[in-house]
Phi, psi and omega in degrees: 000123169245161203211107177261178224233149161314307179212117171253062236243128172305122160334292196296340163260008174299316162289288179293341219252152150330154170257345164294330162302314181280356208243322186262357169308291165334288198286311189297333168291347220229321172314314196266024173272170176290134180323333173283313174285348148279326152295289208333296184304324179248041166267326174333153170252147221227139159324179169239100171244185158246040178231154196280272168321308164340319188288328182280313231261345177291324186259021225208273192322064191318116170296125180219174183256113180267336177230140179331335186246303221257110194247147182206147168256129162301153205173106162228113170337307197249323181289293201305356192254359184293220128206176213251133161198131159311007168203070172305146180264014194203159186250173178244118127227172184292171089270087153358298193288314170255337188084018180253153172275116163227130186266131196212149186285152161278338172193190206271132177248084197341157162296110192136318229264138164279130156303126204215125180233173178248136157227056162271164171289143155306310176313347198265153189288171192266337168306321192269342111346307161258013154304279201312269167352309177283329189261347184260298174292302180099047171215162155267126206290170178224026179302159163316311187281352189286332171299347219284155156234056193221081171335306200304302150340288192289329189296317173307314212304301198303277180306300191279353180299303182302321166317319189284334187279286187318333201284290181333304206277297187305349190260348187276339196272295180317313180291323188300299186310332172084020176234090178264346160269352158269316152357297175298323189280319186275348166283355181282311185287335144337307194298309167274348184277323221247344175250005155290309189307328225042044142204093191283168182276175162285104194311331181277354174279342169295321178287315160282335158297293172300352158303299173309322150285343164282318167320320194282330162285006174103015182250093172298335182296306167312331183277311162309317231234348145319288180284002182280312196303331170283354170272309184310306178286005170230006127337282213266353151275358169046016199290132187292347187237126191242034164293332168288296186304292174309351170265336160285330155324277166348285179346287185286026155274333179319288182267041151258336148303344147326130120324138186314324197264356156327111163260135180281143149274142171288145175235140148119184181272126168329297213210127196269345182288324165280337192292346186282295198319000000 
């Protein structure tokens, strides 16, 4: 599913502006959308305040990066209709370059099947999820897994989502670092953790990484066969922003130009671990 956004309005002025000010902006923006995307907005299902718009845009509005500095809530008509479950079948993202929201399974998703996003970090835990949920959405989740009463459970869930958050940041912090065969290793376990949990990364940003990083320990074969998967997995992700996709292209055109018979020098620190001891 791609989406453009209904109303797109800057954190900062979101922050800064009068709220009365910000209140008669908001309704004249919204007076001059097309009729049909106007009613949309106010069909929306809405908090009980007394400022009408305040009301849609709090439970209804997403937060996105339209720029490295610059954060905005977002109002997209057909996404506001997603509803929340802690173990989601479907993903999210921005793109800054076209503006569109576009939503993609996490896995095959049945005839039938309610589409579902989370909308927690994954990493975060589940008590602290349905903290967030009541005070931030203002509901309670009713997923399977926030019913459970099987402590044990929600606790394994709970160690590996922060494992999957801890994985992320380490194999990204260890390549900047130049310690790319712990890099690799930790991207193999990221890889199984997030799909016991049911939630794995987005396979074609996963496949350029470990593309890169197999390049970088001299293993070229791996590194083609990485980077094929990741051109294929962002092909076949279709996305209105080909900002992914050309670059993986490029990637494999890089190393299709190696010869078969290029042997790579290992690059980077052997081991980030003996350097600790």
């Amino acid at each position: 599913m791609v989406e453009y956004p209904a109303l797109l309005l800057g954190v900062s002025f979101l922050q800064d502006a009068k709220a009365h000010h910000r209140r008669r902006l908001v309704k004249r923006g919204v007076e001059q959308l097309p009729g049909e995307t106007r009613r949309g907005v106010y069909e929306l299902h809405r908090k009980k305040g007394d400022y009408v718009l305040d009301d849609i845009l709090a439970p209804n509005a997403v937060s996105v990066q339209v720029t490295e500095e610059e954060a905005a809530m977002g109002l997209f008509l057909e996404f506001s209709r997603i509803n929340h479950d802690c173990q989601p079948n479907a993903l999210y993202r921005f793109s800054p370059k076209t503006l569109a929201l576009e939503v993609f399974p996490y896995r095959t998703i049945q005839p039938g099947e309610e589409i579902t996003v989370s909308y927690t970090p994954i990493s975060m835990p589940h008590n602290q999820r349905r903290e967030y949920l009541r005070q931030v959405w203002g509901f309670d989740c009713s997923c399977s897994l926030c019913h459970s009463t099987d402590e044990a459970a929600i606790s394994d869930s709970d160690h590996r989502r922060e494992r999957v958050g801890e994985l992320k940041q380490s194999v990204l912090q260890a390549s900047s670092q130049q310690y790319f065969e712990n890099a690799l290793v930790m991207a193999q376990e990221w890889l199984e953790v997030g799909e016991r949990e049911g939630v794995p990364p987005l396979l074609a940003e996963y496949y350029d990484i470990v593309a890169r990083l197999s390049f970088d320990v001299g293993d070229l074969q791996d590194a083609r066969r990485y980077a094929l998967l990741a051109f294929d997995a962002w092909t076949k992700f279709g996305s209105v922003d080909d900002t992914d996709l050309e670059a993986a292209r490029e990637y494999l055109r890089e190393l299709n130009r190696l010869g078969r018979g290029v042997k790579l020098e290992r690059q980077g620190v052997a081991n980030m671990f003996k350097d600790a001891e």
